[in-house]
N, C-alpha and C positions, 0 to 999 in steps of 0.2 A: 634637352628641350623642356621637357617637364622640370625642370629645377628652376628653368629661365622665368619661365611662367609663374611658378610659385613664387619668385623675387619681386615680379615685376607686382605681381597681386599685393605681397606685404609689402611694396614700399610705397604702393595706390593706399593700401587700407591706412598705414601707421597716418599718414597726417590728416585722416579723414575721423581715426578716432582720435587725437588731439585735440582737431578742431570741435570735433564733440562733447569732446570732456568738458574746453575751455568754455562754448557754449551750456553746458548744463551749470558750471562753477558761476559764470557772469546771470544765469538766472536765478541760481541759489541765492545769489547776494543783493539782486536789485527786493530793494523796501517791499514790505506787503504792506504799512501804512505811513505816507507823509505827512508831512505841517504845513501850512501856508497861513499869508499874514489874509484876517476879515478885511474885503473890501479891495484887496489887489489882485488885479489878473493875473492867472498861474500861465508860468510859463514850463514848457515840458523842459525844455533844456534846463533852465536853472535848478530843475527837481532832482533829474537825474544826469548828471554829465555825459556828453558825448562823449567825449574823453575812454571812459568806461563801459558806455553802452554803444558804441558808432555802428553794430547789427543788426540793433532795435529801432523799431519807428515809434512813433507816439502820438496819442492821438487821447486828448483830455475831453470824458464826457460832462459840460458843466453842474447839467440835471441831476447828474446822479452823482456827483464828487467820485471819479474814478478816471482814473489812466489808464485805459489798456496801451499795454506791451504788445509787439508783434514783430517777429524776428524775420530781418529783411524784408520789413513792411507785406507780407502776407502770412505768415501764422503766428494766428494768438498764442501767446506765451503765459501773461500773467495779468492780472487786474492788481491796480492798485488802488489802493484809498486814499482818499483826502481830506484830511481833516483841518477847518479853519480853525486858526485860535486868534484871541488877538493880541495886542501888542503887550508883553511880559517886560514890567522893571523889578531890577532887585539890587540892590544893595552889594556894591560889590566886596569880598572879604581882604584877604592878605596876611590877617593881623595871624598870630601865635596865638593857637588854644591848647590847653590840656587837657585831654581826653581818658576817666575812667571809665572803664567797662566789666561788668560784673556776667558771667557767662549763664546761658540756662543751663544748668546742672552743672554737671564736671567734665572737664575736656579730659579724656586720657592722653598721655602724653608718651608716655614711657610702661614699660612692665618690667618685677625682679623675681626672679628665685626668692625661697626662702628657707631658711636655714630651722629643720625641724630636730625634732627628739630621733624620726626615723630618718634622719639624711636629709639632703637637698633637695627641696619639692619646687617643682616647675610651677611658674605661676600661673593661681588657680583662676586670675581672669581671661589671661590669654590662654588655657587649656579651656575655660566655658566660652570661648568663641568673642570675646572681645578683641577689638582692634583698635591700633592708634586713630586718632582723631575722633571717636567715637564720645558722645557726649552723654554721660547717667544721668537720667533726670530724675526716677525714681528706683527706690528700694523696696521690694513688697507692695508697691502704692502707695507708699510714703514719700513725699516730693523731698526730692532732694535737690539744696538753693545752694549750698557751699561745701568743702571739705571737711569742714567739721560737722556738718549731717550725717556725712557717708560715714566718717569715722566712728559716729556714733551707731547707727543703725548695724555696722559690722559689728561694734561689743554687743548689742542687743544681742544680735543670731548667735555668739560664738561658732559651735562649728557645725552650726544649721545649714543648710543649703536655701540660699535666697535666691526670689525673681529678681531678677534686675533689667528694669526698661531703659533702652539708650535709644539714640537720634544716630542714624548713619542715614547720608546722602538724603534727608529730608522722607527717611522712613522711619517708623518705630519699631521697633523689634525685641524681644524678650528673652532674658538669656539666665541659664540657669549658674550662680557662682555658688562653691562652698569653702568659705574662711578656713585658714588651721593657723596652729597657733605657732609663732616664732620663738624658739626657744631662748634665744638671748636677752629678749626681753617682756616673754610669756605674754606679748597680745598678738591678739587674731587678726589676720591680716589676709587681702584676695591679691598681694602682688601688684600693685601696679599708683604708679605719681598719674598725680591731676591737677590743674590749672585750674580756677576759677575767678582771674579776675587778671585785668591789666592794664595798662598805664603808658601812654607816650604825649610828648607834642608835635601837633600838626599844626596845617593852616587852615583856614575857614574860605570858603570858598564864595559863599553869599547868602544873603540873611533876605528874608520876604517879608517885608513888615505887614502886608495883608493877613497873610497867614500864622503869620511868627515863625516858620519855619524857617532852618538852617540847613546847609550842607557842609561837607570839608571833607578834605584828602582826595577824592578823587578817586580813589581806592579802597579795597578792601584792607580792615584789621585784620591780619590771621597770625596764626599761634606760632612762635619762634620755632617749637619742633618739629611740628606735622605737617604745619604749612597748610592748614586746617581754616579756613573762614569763619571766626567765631560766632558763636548765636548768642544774644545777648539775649540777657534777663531786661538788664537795665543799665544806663550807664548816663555820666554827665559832663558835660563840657565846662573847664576852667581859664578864669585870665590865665595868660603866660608872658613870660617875656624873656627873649633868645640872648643869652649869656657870655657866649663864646661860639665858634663854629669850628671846623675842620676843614680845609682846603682839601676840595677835591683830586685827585690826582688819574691815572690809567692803570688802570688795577684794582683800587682806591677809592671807593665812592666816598664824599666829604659826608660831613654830618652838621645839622647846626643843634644845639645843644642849649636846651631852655629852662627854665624853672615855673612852678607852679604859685601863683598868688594869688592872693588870699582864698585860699580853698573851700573856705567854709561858705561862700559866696556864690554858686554853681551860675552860669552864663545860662544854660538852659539842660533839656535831658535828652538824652538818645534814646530814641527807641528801634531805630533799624542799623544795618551794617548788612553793606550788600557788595557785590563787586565795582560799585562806582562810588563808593565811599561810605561814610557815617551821615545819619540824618538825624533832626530832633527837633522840639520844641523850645524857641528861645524864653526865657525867663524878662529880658531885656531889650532892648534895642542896640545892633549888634553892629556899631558904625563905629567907624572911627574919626577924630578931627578931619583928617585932611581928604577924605574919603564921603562926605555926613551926604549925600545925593546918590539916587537909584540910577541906574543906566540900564538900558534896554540890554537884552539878550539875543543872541543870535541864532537863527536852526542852523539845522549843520548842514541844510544846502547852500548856507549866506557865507561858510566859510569860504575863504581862500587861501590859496599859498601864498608868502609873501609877507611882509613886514609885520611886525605885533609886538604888544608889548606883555609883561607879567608883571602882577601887582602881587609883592612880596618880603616880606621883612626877615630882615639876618644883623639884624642888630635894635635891643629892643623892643617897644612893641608898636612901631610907628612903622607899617607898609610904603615904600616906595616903590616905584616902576622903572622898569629895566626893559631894554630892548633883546628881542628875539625874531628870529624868525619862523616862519612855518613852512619846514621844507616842504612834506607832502601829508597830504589827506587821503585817510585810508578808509577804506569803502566798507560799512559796517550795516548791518540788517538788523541787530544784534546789540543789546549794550554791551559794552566794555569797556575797561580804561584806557585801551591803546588806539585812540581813536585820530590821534595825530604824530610825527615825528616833528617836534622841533629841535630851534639850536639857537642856544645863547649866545648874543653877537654885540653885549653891551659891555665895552671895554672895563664898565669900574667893575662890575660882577665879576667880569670875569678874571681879573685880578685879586678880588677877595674871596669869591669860593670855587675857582677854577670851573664854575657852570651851574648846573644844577646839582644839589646837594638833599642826602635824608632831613627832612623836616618842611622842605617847599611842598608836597605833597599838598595840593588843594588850591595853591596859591593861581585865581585865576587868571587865563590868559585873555588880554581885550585886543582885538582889531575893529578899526574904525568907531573908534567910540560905542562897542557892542562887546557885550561877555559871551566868548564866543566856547571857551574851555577853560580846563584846570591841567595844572601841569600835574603829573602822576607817577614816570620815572624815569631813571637816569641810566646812561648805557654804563657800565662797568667802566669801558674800555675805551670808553669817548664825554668822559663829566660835560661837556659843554650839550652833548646833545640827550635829547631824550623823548618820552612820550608825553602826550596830552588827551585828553577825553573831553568830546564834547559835549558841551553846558546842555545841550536837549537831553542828553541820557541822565545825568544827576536832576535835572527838573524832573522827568519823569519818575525816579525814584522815591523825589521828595513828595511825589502827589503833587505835584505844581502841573505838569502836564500830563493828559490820564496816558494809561499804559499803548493803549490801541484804540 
């Protein structure tokens, strides 16, 4: 009898805490502050989807620009904010850029043994507590800008024991290394390869001729070993133009494949790299012929599922549009790049790069005549489909919209 009881309790409790979970997860994720257009009445539905919130009531105070939440219309849940902007054009991108970027300090990437007079000494960075992706910015309080600083500051000390300040996870911390010296070719050495600088082509995403600001990628730059987001010192944007490509395949992401021209010529400079792309200051005005007109911007409660296009170039440096759609809109509090699924559903595309391919990165997506996102990445194992991130979260980045 007692057993029966105990059963009947846990199989009362299990969907009582489910549903509580799922209610605590659905208020984790509704917004703590949204957008609306100056001068048009908010409507609570279009803010937040029923779809996703159909437990919550809403009830917008105009006085004080806030939404309270209230789950099954009698307890308060959350306040939200409201914030007007008005109407946002920018310049929509597509074209191939080439992107240098110079790191703050040195990225560690790797550590080695080294081969001394007494044996094989374990390396002395990773035994003074360094770790991959860890960034030296200083030696003793000597800034260090590139590899050959570090290089140098190590012959300095020989086999002194130095401070060395690195960046882990946006802390600073101080660690104590001491060089010895490699018998094969008698210099001093702490064990370990470093990164300080790197190179690819992307797309540009949109240029703000108000501000001169740019975007592109859609995503973060991070370091081929560590998978590290890199902190840039400084970096600059170059013409490019897409050369050849790689047809995507399953298994197989394609690539399209660019070059850099005229170098010495910089489009403008970066100063940020964040997890929803690269941003900077243009040099120029960052339009193309068939392209030279701003278009309005979308928030990401205007999005939809449903038909769109991507303005994007794989041959030269002339952007065309291609059809996609937008399967689904993923519910984000949070920036990130993975802010939508689509799928490439534009027969010639999809004949020449089997979908989305490495280098579209940035290249933004438009519905209804509005830049709504950028595309960002491609599934392995389905080229045609992929992610997108909405154009509110890169505005925000770029200072175009404040953060909160």
């Amino acid at each position: 009898m007692k057993k029966k009881v105990r059963c009947i309790i846990c199989w009362t409790l299990i969907p009582l805490m489910i549903f509580a979970i799922s209610m605590c997860y659905k208020l984790f994720i509704i917004p703590s502050t949204i957008f609306s257009r100056e001068g048009q009445e908010l409507e609570s539905n279009n803010i937040i989807r029923l779809s996703e919130y159909n437990l919550y009531s809403k009830q917008y105070n105009k006085k004080n620009k806030i939404l309270n939440i209230k789950l099954l219309g009698i307890v308060p849940v959350k306040s939200v904010f409201v914030k007007s902007i008005p109407e946002i054009y920018v310049y929509p991108g597509g074209i191939p850029v080439g992107v240098k970027l110079n790191t703050k300090g040195v990225l560690v990437v790797a550590f080695s043994d080294i081969d001394t007079n007494k044996g094989k000494a374990i390396s002395p960075s990773a035994e003074g507590g360094l770790q991959l992706g860890d960034s030296i910015t200083k030696i003793n309080d000597n800034v260090i800008n590139g590899s050959e600083e570090l290089i140098r500051e190590i012959d300095l000390n020989k086999s002194n024991k130095m401070k060395v300040t690195i960046e882990r996870n946006n802390k600073t911390i101080e660690k104590t290394i001491k060089p010895v010296k490699d018998k094969t070719d008698d210099i001093y050495k702490i064990g370990l390869w470093v990164r300080d600088s790197t190179s690819g082509v992307g797309t540009l995403t949109f240029y703000d001729e108000k501000s001169e600001k740019f975007a592109a990628l859609g995503h973060p730059i991070t370091d081929v070993d560590t998978g590290t987001i890199l902190k840039i010192n400084n970096g600059e944007i170059v013409q490019s133009s897409i050369i050849s490509l790689r047809k995507g395949q399953k298994g197989n992401p394609g690539e399209l494949r660019g070059i850099f021209v005229n170098e010495d010529e910089d489009l403008g400079k970066v100063y940020k790299n964040t997890k929803c792309g690269i941003y900077g200051n243009s040099n120029k005005k960052l339009t193309c012929s068939k392209n030279n007109k701003p278009m309005k911007i979308a928030l990401r409660t205007e999005v939809k599922e449903g038909k769109a296009k991507i303005l994007t170039t794989i041959d030269g440096s002339e952007p065309r549009y291609y059809d996609i759609k937008i399967e689904k809109l993923l519910v984000q509090d949070n920036p990130g790049p993975k802010s939508m699924v689509i799928r490439v559903t534009d027969p010639e595309l999809l004949n020449k790069t089997g979908g989305i391919v490495q280098g579209m990165s940035g290249s933004p997506i438009i519905q209804d005549n509005k830049i709504v996102g950028a595309v960002t990445h491609v599934l392995i194992n389905k080229p045609n489909v992929g992610y997108g991130i909405y154009i509110e979260w890169m505005l925000r980045d770029a200072g175009i919209l404040p953060n909160n």
